[in-house]
C-alpha positions as CSV (number, residue, x, y, z in Angstrom):
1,X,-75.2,6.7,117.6
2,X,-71.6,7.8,116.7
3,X,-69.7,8.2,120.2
4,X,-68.6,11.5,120.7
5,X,-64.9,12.3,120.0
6,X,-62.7,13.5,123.0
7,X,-61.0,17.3,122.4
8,X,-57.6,14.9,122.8
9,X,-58.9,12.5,120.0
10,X,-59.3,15.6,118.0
11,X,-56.3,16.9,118.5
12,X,-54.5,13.5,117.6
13,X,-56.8,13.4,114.5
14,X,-55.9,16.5,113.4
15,X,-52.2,15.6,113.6
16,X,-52.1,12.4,112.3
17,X,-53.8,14.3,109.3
18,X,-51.4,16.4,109.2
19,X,-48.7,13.7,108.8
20,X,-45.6,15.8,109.8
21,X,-47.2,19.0,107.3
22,X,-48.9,20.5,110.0
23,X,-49.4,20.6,113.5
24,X,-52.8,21.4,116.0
25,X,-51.8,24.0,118.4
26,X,-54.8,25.0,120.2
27,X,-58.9,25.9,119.9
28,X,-60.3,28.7,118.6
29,X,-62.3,29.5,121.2
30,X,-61.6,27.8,125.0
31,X,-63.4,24.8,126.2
32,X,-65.1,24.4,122.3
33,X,-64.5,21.4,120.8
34,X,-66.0,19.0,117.6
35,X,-66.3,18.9,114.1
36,X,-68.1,21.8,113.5
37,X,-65.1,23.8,115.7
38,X,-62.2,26.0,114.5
39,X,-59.2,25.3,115.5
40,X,-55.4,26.8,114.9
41,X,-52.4,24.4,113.2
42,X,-49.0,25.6,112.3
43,X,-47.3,24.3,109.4
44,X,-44.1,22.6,110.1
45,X,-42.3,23.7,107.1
46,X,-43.0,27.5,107.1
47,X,-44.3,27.8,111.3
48,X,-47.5,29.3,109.5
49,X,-50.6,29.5,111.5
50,X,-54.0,29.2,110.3
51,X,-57.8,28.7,111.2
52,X,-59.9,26.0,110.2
53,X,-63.0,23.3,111.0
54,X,-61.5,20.4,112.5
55,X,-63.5,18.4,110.5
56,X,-62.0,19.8,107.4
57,X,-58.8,19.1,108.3
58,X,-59.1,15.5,109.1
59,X,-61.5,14.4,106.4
60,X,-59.4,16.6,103.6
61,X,-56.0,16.6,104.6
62,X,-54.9,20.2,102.8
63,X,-51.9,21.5,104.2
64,X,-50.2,24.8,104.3
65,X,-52.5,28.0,102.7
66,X,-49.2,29.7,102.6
67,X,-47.4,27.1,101.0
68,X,-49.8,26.5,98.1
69,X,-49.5,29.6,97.4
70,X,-53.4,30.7,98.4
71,X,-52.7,33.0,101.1
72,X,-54.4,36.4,100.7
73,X,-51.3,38.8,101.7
74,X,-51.7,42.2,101.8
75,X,-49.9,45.0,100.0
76,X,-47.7,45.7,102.8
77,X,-46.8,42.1,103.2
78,X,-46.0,41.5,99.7
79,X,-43.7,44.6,99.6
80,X,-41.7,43.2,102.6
81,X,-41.3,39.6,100.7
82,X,-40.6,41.6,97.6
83,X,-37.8,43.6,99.7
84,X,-36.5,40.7,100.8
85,X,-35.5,39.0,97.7
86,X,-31.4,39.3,96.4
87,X,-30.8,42.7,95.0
88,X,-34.4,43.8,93.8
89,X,-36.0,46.4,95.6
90,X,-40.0,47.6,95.2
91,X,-40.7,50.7,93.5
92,X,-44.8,51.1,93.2
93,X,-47.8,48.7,92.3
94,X,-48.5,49.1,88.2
95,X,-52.1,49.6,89.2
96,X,-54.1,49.1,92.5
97,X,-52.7,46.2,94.7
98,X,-55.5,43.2,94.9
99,X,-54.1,39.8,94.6
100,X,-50.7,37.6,93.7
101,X,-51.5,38.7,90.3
102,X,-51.1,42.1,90.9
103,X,-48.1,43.9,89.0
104,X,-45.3,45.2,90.6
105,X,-42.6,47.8,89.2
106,X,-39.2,46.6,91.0
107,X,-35.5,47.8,91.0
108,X,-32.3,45.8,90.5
109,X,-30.0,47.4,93.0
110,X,-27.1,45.9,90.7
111,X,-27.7,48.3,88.0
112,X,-30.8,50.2,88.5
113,X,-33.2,48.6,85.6
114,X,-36.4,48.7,86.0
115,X,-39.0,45.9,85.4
116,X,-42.8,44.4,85.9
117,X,-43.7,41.2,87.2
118,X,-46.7,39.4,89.3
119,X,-46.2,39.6,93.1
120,X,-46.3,35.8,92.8
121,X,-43.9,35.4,90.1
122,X,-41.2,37.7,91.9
123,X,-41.5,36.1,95.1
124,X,-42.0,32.2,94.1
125,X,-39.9,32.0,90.9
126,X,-37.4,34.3,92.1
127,X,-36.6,34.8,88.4
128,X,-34.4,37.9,89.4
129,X,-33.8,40.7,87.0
130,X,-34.0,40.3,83.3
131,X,-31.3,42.5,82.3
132,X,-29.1,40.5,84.7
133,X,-30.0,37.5,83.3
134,X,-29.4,38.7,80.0
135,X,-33.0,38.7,78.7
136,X,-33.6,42.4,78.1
137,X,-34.1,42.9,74.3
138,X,-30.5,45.3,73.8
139,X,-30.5,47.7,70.7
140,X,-27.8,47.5,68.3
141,X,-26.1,50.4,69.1
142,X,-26.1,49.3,73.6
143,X,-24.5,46.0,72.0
144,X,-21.5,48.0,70.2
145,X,-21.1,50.0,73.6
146,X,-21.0,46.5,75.7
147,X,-18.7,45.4,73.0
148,X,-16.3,48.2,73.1
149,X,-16.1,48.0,77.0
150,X,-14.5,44.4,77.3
151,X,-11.0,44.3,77.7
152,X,-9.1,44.5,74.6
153,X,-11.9,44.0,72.4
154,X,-13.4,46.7,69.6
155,X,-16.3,46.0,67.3
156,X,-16.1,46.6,63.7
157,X,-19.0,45.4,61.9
158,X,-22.2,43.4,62.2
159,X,-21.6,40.2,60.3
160,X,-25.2,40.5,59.1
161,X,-28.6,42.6,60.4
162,X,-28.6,43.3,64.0
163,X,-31.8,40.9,65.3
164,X,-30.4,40.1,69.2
165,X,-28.5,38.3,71.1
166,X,-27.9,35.5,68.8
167,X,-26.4,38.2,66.1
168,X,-22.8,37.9,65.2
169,X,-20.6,40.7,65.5
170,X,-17.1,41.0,64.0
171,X,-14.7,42.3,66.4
172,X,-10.8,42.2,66.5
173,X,-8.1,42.1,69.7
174,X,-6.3,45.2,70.5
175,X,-3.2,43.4,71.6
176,X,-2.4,41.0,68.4
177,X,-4.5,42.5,66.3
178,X,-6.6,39.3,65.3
179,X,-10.2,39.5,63.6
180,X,-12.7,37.1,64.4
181,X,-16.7,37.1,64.7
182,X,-18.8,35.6,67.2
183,X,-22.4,35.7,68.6
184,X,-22.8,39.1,70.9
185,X,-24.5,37.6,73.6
186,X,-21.0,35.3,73.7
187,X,-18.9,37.9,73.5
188,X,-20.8,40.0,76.5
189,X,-22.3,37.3,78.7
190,X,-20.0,34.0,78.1
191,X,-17.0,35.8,78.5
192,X,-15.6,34.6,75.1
193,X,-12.6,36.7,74.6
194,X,-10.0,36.2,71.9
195,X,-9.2,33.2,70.2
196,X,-5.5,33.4,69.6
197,X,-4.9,34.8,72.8
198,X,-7.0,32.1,74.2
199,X,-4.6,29.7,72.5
200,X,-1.6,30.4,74.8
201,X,-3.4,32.5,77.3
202,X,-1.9,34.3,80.2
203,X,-3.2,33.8,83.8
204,X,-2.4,36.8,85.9
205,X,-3.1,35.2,89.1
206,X,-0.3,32.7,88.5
207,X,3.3,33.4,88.4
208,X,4.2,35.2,85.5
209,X,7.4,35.5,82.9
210,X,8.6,38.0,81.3
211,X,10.9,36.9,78.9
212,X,13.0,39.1,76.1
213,X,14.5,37.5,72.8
214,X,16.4,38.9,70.5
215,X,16.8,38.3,66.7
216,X,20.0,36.5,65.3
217,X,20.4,39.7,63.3
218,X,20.3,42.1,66.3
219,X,18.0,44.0,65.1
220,X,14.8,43.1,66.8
221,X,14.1,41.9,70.6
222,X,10.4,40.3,71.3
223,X,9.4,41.2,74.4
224,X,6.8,38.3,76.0
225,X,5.4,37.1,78.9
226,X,4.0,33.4,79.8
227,X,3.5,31.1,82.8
228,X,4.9,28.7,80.9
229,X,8.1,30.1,79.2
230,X,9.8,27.4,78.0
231,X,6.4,25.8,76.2
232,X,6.6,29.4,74.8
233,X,9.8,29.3,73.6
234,X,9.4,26.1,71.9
235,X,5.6,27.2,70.0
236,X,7.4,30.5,68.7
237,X,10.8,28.5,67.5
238,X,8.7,26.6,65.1
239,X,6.0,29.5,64.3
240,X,8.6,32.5,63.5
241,X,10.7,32.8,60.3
242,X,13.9,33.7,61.7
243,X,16.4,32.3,64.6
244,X,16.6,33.7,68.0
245,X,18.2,33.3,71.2
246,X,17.0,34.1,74.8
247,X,18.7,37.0,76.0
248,X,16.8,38.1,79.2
249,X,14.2,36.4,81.7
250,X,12.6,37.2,85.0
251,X,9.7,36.0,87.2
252,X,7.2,37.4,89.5
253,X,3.7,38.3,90.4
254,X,1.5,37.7,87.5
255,X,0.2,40.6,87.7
256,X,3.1,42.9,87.8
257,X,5.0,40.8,84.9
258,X,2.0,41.5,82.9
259,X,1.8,45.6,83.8
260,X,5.7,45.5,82.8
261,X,5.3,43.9,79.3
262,X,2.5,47.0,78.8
263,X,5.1,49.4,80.0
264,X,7.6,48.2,77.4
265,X,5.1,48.2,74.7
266,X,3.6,51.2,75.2
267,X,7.1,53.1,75.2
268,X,9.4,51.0,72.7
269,X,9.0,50.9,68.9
270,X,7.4,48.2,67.3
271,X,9.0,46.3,64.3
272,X,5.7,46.0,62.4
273,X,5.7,42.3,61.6
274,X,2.8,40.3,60.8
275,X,1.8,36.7,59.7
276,X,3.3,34.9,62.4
277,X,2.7,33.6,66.0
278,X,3.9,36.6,68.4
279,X,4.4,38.6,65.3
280,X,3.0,42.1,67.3
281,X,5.5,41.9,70.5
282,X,8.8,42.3,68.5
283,X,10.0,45.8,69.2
284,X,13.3,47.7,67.4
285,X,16.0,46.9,69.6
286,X,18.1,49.9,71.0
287,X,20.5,50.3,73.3
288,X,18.1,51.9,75.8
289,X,15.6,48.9,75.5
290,X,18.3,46.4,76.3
291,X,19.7,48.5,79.2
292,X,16.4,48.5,80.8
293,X,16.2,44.7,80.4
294,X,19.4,43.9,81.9
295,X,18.6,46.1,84.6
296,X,15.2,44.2,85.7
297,X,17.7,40.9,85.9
298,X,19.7,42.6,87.9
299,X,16.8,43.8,89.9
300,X,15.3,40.2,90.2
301,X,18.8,38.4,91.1
Protein backbone atom coordinates (compact mmCIF):
# COMPACT_ATOMS: atom_id res chain seq x y z
CA UNK A 1 0.00 0.00 0.00
CA UNK A 2 1.49 3.39 -1.15
CA UNK A 3 2.16 5.48 2.16
CA UNK A 4 0.35 8.40 2.25
CA UNK A 5 2.13 11.68 1.23
CA UNK A 6 2.40 14.54 4.02
CA UNK A 7 0.62 18.14 2.90
CA UNK A 8 4.60 19.27 3.36
CA UNK A 9 5.76 16.51 0.96
CA UNK A 10 3.29 17.94 -1.41
CA UNK A 11 4.18 21.11 -1.21
CA UNK A 12 7.94 20.21 -1.79
CA UNK A 13 6.78 18.04 -4.72
CA UNK A 14 5.04 20.52 -6.15
CA UNK A 15 8.04 22.84 -6.05
CA UNK A 16 10.68 20.83 -7.03
CA UNK A 17 8.28 20.32 -10.14
CA UNK A 18 8.18 23.48 -10.58
CA UNK A 19 12.02 23.85 -10.75
CA UNK A 20 12.33 27.71 -10.15
CA UNK A 21 9.05 28.15 -12.97
CA UNK A 22 6.65 28.13 -10.33
CA UNK A 23 6.02 28.13 -6.86
CA UNK A 24 3.07 26.29 -4.35
CA UNK A 25 1.57 29.04 -2.33
CA UNK A 26 -1.24 27.51 -0.50
CA UNK A 27 -4.55 24.88 -0.71
CA UNK A 28 -7.48 25.43 -2.23
CA UNK A 29 -9.50 24.71 0.31
CA UNK A 30 -8.04 24.60 4.29
CA UNK A 31 -6.88 21.40 5.86
CA UNK A 32 -7.48 19.40 2.15
CA UNK A 33 -4.63 17.84 0.93
CA UNK A 34 -3.57 14.83 -1.87
CA UNK A 35 -3.43 14.14 -5.31
CA UNK A 36 -6.76 14.51 -6.20
CA UNK A 37 -6.56 18.34 -4.33
CA UNK A 38 -6.33 21.77 -5.96
CA UNK A 39 -3.93 23.78 -4.98
CA UNK A 40 -2.72 27.57 -5.93
CA UNK A 41 1.23 28.17 -7.49
CA UNK A 42 2.52 31.50 -8.73
CA UNK A 43 4.74 31.64 -11.46
CA UNK A 44 8.10 33.12 -10.77
CA UNK A 45 8.57 34.87 -13.89
CA UNK A 46 5.14 36.76 -14.33
CA UNK A 47 3.82 36.36 -10.19
CA UNK A 48 0.77 34.69 -11.99
CA UNK A 49 -1.51 32.65 -9.83
CA UNK A 50 -3.37 29.64 -10.88
CA UNK A 51 -5.38 26.54 -9.74
CA UNK A 52 -4.63 23.13 -10.28
CA UNK A 53 -4.54 19.08 -9.05
CA UNK A 54 -1.54 18.60 -7.33
CA UNK A 55 -1.06 15.60 -8.98
CA UNK A 56 -1.01 17.28 -12.26
CA UNK A 57 1.51 19.43 -11.39
CA UNK A 58 4.04 17.00 -10.23
CA UNK A 59 3.54 14.15 -12.67
CA UNK A 60 3.32 16.81 -15.81
CA UNK A 61 5.42 19.64 -14.96
CA UNK A 62 3.47 22.52 -17.21
CA UNK A 63 4.30 25.77 -16.15
CA UNK A 64 2.81 29.22 -16.45
CA UNK A 65 -0.96 29.22 -18.36
CA UNK A 66 -0.14 32.85 -18.74
CA UNK A 67 3.04 32.37 -20.18
CA UNK A 68 2.16 29.89 -22.80
CA UNK A 69 0.00 31.98 -23.92
CA UNK A 70 -3.41 29.74 -22.84
CA UNK A 71 -4.84 32.05 -20.52
CA UNK A 72 -8.49 32.82 -21.25
CA UNK A 73 -8.51 36.81 -20.61
CA UNK A 74 -11.32 38.67 -20.93
CA UNK A 75 -12.22 41.60 -23.15
CA UNK A 76 -11.58 44.02 -20.51
CA UNK A 77 -8.26 42.57 -19.80
CA UNK A 78 -7.07 42.41 -23.21
CA UNK A 79 -7.97 46.07 -23.76
CA UNK A 80 -5.81 47.04 -20.69
CA UNK A 81 -2.61 44.92 -22.22
CA UNK A 82 -3.57 46.35 -25.49
CA UNK A 83 -3.48 49.99 -23.79
CA UNK A 84 -0.43 49.31 -22.43
CA UNK A 85 1.72 48.67 -25.36
CA UNK A 86 4.13 51.89 -26.90
CA UNK A 87 1.99 54.28 -28.69
CA UNK A 88 -1.06 52.15 -29.84
CA UNK A 89 -4.19 52.71 -28.28
CA UNK A 90 -7.70 50.32 -28.63
CA UNK A 91 -10.39 51.55 -30.69
CA UNK A 92 -13.28 48.68 -30.86
CA UNK A 93 -13.26 44.69 -31.28
CA UNK A 94 -13.78 43.97 -35.34
CA UNK A 95 -16.48 41.65 -34.23
CA UNK A 96 -17.64 40.15 -30.85
CA UNK A 97 -14.62 39.68 -28.44
CA UNK A 98 -14.11 35.61 -27.75
CA UNK A 99 -10.58 34.54 -27.66
CA UNK A 100 -6.65 35.62 -28.45
CA UNK A 101 -7.81 35.40 -31.98
CA UNK A 102 -10.20 37.83 -31.77
CA UNK A 103 -9.62 41.13 -33.99
CA UNK A 104 -8.93 44.24 -32.72
CA UNK A 105 -9.09 47.83 -34.46
CA UNK A 106 -6.09 49.82 -32.71
CA UNK A 107 -4.69 53.46 -33.09
CA UNK A 108 -1.14 54.62 -33.45
CA UNK A 109 -1.03 57.67 -31.28
CA UNK A 110 2.10 58.72 -33.54
CA UNK A 111 0.12 59.45 -36.40
CA UNK A 112 -3.43 58.31 -36.07
CA UNK A 113 -3.50 55.12 -38.63
CA UNK A 114 -5.64 52.73 -38.10
CA UNK A 115 -5.14 48.95 -38.22
CA UNK A 116 -6.37 45.16 -37.39
CA UNK A 117 -4.59 42.52 -35.67
CA UNK A 118 -5.22 39.35 -33.22
CA UNK A 119 -5.30 40.27 -29.46
CA UNK A 120 -2.45 37.81 -29.38
CA UNK A 121 -0.42 39.08 -32.11
CA UNK A 122 -0.64 42.83 -30.75
CA UNK A 123 0.28 41.93 -27.29
CA UNK A 124 2.97 39.01 -27.88
CA UNK A 125 4.63 40.17 -31.06
CA UNK A 126 4.48 43.65 -30.31
CA UNK A 127 4.77 44.16 -34.05
CA UNK A 128 3.72 47.91 -33.50
CA UNK A 129 2.08 49.88 -36.29
CA UNK A 130 2.51 49.12 -39.84
CA UNK A 131 2.64 52.43 -41.20
CA UNK A 132 5.37 53.15 -38.75
CA UNK A 133 7.18 50.39 -39.77
CA UNK A 134 6.89 51.22 -43.19
CA UNK A 135 4.69 48.33 -44.27
CA UNK A 136 1.47 50.13 -45.25
CA UNK A 137 1.01 49.68 -49.07
CA UNK A 138 1.50 53.87 -50.07
CA UNK A 139 -0.21 55.05 -53.42
CA UNK A 140 1.86 56.70 -55.89
CA UNK A 141 0.64 59.97 -55.52
CA UNK A 142 1.21 59.71 -50.91
CA UNK A 143 4.83 58.75 -52.15
CA UNK A 144 5.35 62.05 -54.37
CA UNK A 145 3.84 64.03 -51.23
CA UNK A 146 6.46 62.11 -48.78
CA UNK A 147 8.96 62.93 -51.38
CA UNK A 148 8.33 66.53 -51.72
CA UNK A 149 8.32 67.01 -47.84
CA UNK A 150 12.08 66.00 -47.21
CA UNK A 151 14.42 68.71 -47.00
CA UNK A 152 15.67 69.88 -50.18
CA UNK A 153 14.43 67.21 -52.10
CA UNK A 154 11.52 67.46 -55.19
CA UNK A 155 10.32 64.51 -57.28
CA UNK A 156 10.23 64.68 -60.86
CA UNK A 157 9.45 61.49 -62.43
CA UNK A 158 8.96 57.73 -61.73
CA UNK A 159 11.93 56.02 -63.20
CA UNK A 160 9.41 53.33 -64.26
CA UNK A 161 5.59 52.12 -63.09
CA UNK A 162 4.84 52.95 -59.57
CA UNK A 163 4.52 49.17 -57.86
CA UNK A 164 5.77 50.15 -54.01
CA UNK A 165 8.28 50.72 -52.02
CA UNK A 166 10.97 49.12 -54.00
CA UNK A 167 10.07 51.69 -57.01
CA UNK A 168 12.58 54.22 -58.07
CA UNK A 169 11.82 57.73 -58.16
CA UNK A 170 13.89 60.45 -59.85
CA UNK A 171 14.26 63.30 -57.73
CA UNK A 172 16.83 66.31 -57.84
CA UNK A 173 18.47 68.61 -54.77
CA UNK A 174 17.14 72.13 -54.41
CA UNK A 175 20.44 73.39 -53.25
CA UNK A 176 23.04 72.22 -56.18
CA UNK A 177 20.60 71.29 -58.37
CA UNK A 178 21.79 67.57 -58.90
CA UNK A 179 19.49 64.76 -60.40
CA UNK A 180 19.70 61.32 -59.23
CA UNK A 181 17.10 58.36 -58.78
CA UNK A 182 16.81 56.07 -55.96
CA UNK A 183 14.35 53.53 -54.43
CA UNK A 184 11.30 55.59 -52.54
CA UNK A 185 11.28 53.62 -49.66
CA UNK A 186 15.25 54.86 -49.43
CA UNK A 187 14.58 58.10 -49.99
CA UNK A 188 11.53 58.31 -47.15
CA UNK A 189 12.53 55.74 -44.58
CA UNK A 190 16.58 55.30 -44.94
CA UNK A 191 17.08 58.78 -44.89
CA UNK A 192 19.11 58.77 -48.15
CA UNK A 193 19.42 62.38 -49.07
CA UNK A 194 21.60 63.74 -51.82
CA UNK A 195 24.58 62.25 -53.18
CA UNK A 196 26.74 65.17 -54.01
CA UNK A 197 25.88 66.83 -50.96
CA UNK A 198 26.60 63.71 -49.16
CA UNK A 199 29.99 63.84 -50.67
CA UNK A 200 31.25 66.85 -48.62
CA UNK A 201 28.31 67.10 -46.37
CA UNK A 202 27.78 69.70 -43.72
CA UNK A 203 27.04 68.79 -40.01
CA UNK A 204 25.16 71.54 -38.33
CA UNK A 205 25.72 70.28 -34.90
CA UNK A 206 29.45 70.83 -35.34
CA UNK A 207 31.24 73.98 -35.76
CA UNK A 208 30.60 75.54 -38.83
CA UNK A 209 32.55 77.87 -41.58
CA UNK A 210 31.50 80.27 -43.51
CA UNK A 211 33.95 81.03 -45.95
CA UNK A 212 33.73 83.71 -49.05
CA UNK A 213 36.15 83.49 -52.18
CA UNK A 214 36.43 85.60 -54.72
CA UNK A 215 37.37 85.15 -58.47
CA UNK A 216 40.90 86.27 -59.78
CA UNK A 217 38.79 88.34 -62.19
CA UNK A 218 36.77 90.13 -59.42
CA UNK A 219 33.83 89.45 -60.76
CA UNK A 220 32.45 86.59 -58.79
CA UNK A 221 32.65 85.69 -54.87
CA UNK A 222 31.44 81.92 -53.82
CA UNK A 223 29.94 82.07 -50.78
CA UNK A 224 30.44 78.46 -48.75
CA UNK A 225 30.35 76.92 -45.67
CA UNK A 226 32.20 73.55 -44.32
CA UNK A 227 33.52 72.12 -41.04
CA UNK A 228 36.38 71.47 -42.69
CA UNK A 229 37.41 74.58 -44.66
CA UNK A 230 40.63 74.13 -45.63
CA UNK A 231 39.79 70.32 -47.08
CA UNK A 232 37.24 72.51 -48.86
CA UNK A 233 39.44 74.84 -50.19
CA UNK A 234 41.73 72.27 -51.50
CA UNK A 235 38.61 69.89 -53.31
CA UNK A 236 37.29 73.19 -55.11
CA UNK A 237 40.99 74.40 -56.18
CA UNK A 238 41.33 71.27 -58.27
CA UNK A 239 37.43 71.00 -59.30
CA UNK A 240 36.78 74.77 -60.60
CA UNK A 241 38.09 76.26 -63.86
CA UNK A 242 39.38 79.37 -62.74
CA UNK A 243 41.83 80.81 -59.76
CA UNK A 244 40.75 82.21 -56.57
CA UNK A 245 41.84 83.50 -53.49
CA UNK A 246 40.23 83.54 -49.92
CA UNK A 247 39.02 86.82 -49.12
CA UNK A 248 36.80 86.39 -46.01
CA UNK A 249 36.26 83.62 -43.19
CA UNK A 250 34.47 83.20 -39.93
CA UNK A 251 33.42 80.43 -37.54
CA UNK A 252 30.55 79.70 -35.27
CA UNK A 253 27.56 77.62 -34.38
CA UNK A 254 26.87 75.24 -37.08
CA UNK A 255 23.71 76.06 -37.16
CA UNK A 256 23.84 79.73 -37.43
CA UNK A 257 26.83 79.60 -40.14
CA UNK A 258 24.49 77.49 -42.06
CA UNK A 259 21.20 80.01 -41.67
CA UNK A 260 23.84 82.85 -42.85
CA UNK A 261 24.97 81.18 -46.06
CA UNK A 262 20.90 80.90 -46.80
CA UNK A 263 20.60 84.53 -46.03
CA UNK A 264 23.30 85.41 -48.61
CA UNK A 265 21.87 83.17 -51.16
CA UNK A 266 18.55 84.03 -50.96
CA UNK A 267 19.35 87.87 -51.29
CA UNK A 268 22.56 88.07 -53.63
CA UNK A 269 22.59 87.23 -57.34
CA UNK A 270 23.81 84.16 -58.63
CA UNK A 271 26.42 83.82 -61.41
CA UNK A 272 24.69 80.91 -63.12
CA UNK A 273 27.56 78.48 -63.46
CA UNK A 274 27.27 74.91 -63.89
CA UNK A 275 29.48 71.78 -64.50
CA UNK A 276 31.69 72.13 -61.74
CA UNK A 277 32.04 71.24 -57.91
CA UNK A 278 30.39 74.23 -55.93
CA UNK A 279 29.34 75.64 -59.27
CA UNK A 280 25.69 76.92 -57.63
CA UNK A 281 27.17 79.06 -54.55
CA UNK A 282 29.14 81.67 -56.78
CA UNK A 283 27.16 84.81 -56.55
CA UNK A 284 27.88 88.33 -58.68
CA UNK A 285 30.11 90.19 -56.56
CA UNK A 286 29.01 93.90 -55.57
CA UNK A 287 30.06 96.19 -53.45
CA UNK A 288 27.23 95.66 -51.08
CA UNK A 289 27.95 91.83 -50.92
CA UNK A 290 31.47 92.39 -49.94
CA UNK A 291 30.63 95.11 -47.36
CA UNK A 292 28.39 92.74 -45.62
CA UNK A 293 31.23 90.12 -45.57
CA UNK A 294 33.83 92.26 -44.13
CA UNK A 295 31.43 93.35 -41.69
CA UNK A 296 30.69 89.64 -40.21
CA UNK A 297 34.77 89.53 -39.74
CA UNK A 298 34.65 92.40 -38.06
CA UNK A 299 31.71 91.11 -36.05
CA UNK A 300 33.56 87.73 -35.34
CA UNK A 301 37.09 89.35 -34.36
Amino acid sequence: MAKKLSAEEWKRRINEAGSGRYEFVRWSVDGEFGSASKCVVRCINDCFEWTARSASLVDSGRGCPKCAGNRRFASEERINQINSLDNIEFVYWLNEYKNQKSKAVVRCVLDGFEWSASADNLVNNIRGCPQCAGQRRWTAEERIGQINALNNIEFVSWSDVYKGKGSKANVICKVDGFEWNAAVNDLVNGGYGCPKCAKYGYDKSKTGYLYALRSECGRHVKVGISNKPSRRHTELARATPFKFNLVEQISGDGVKIYELEKHFHDKYESAGFVGFDGCTEWLVCSNELLSELRGLSIEHE
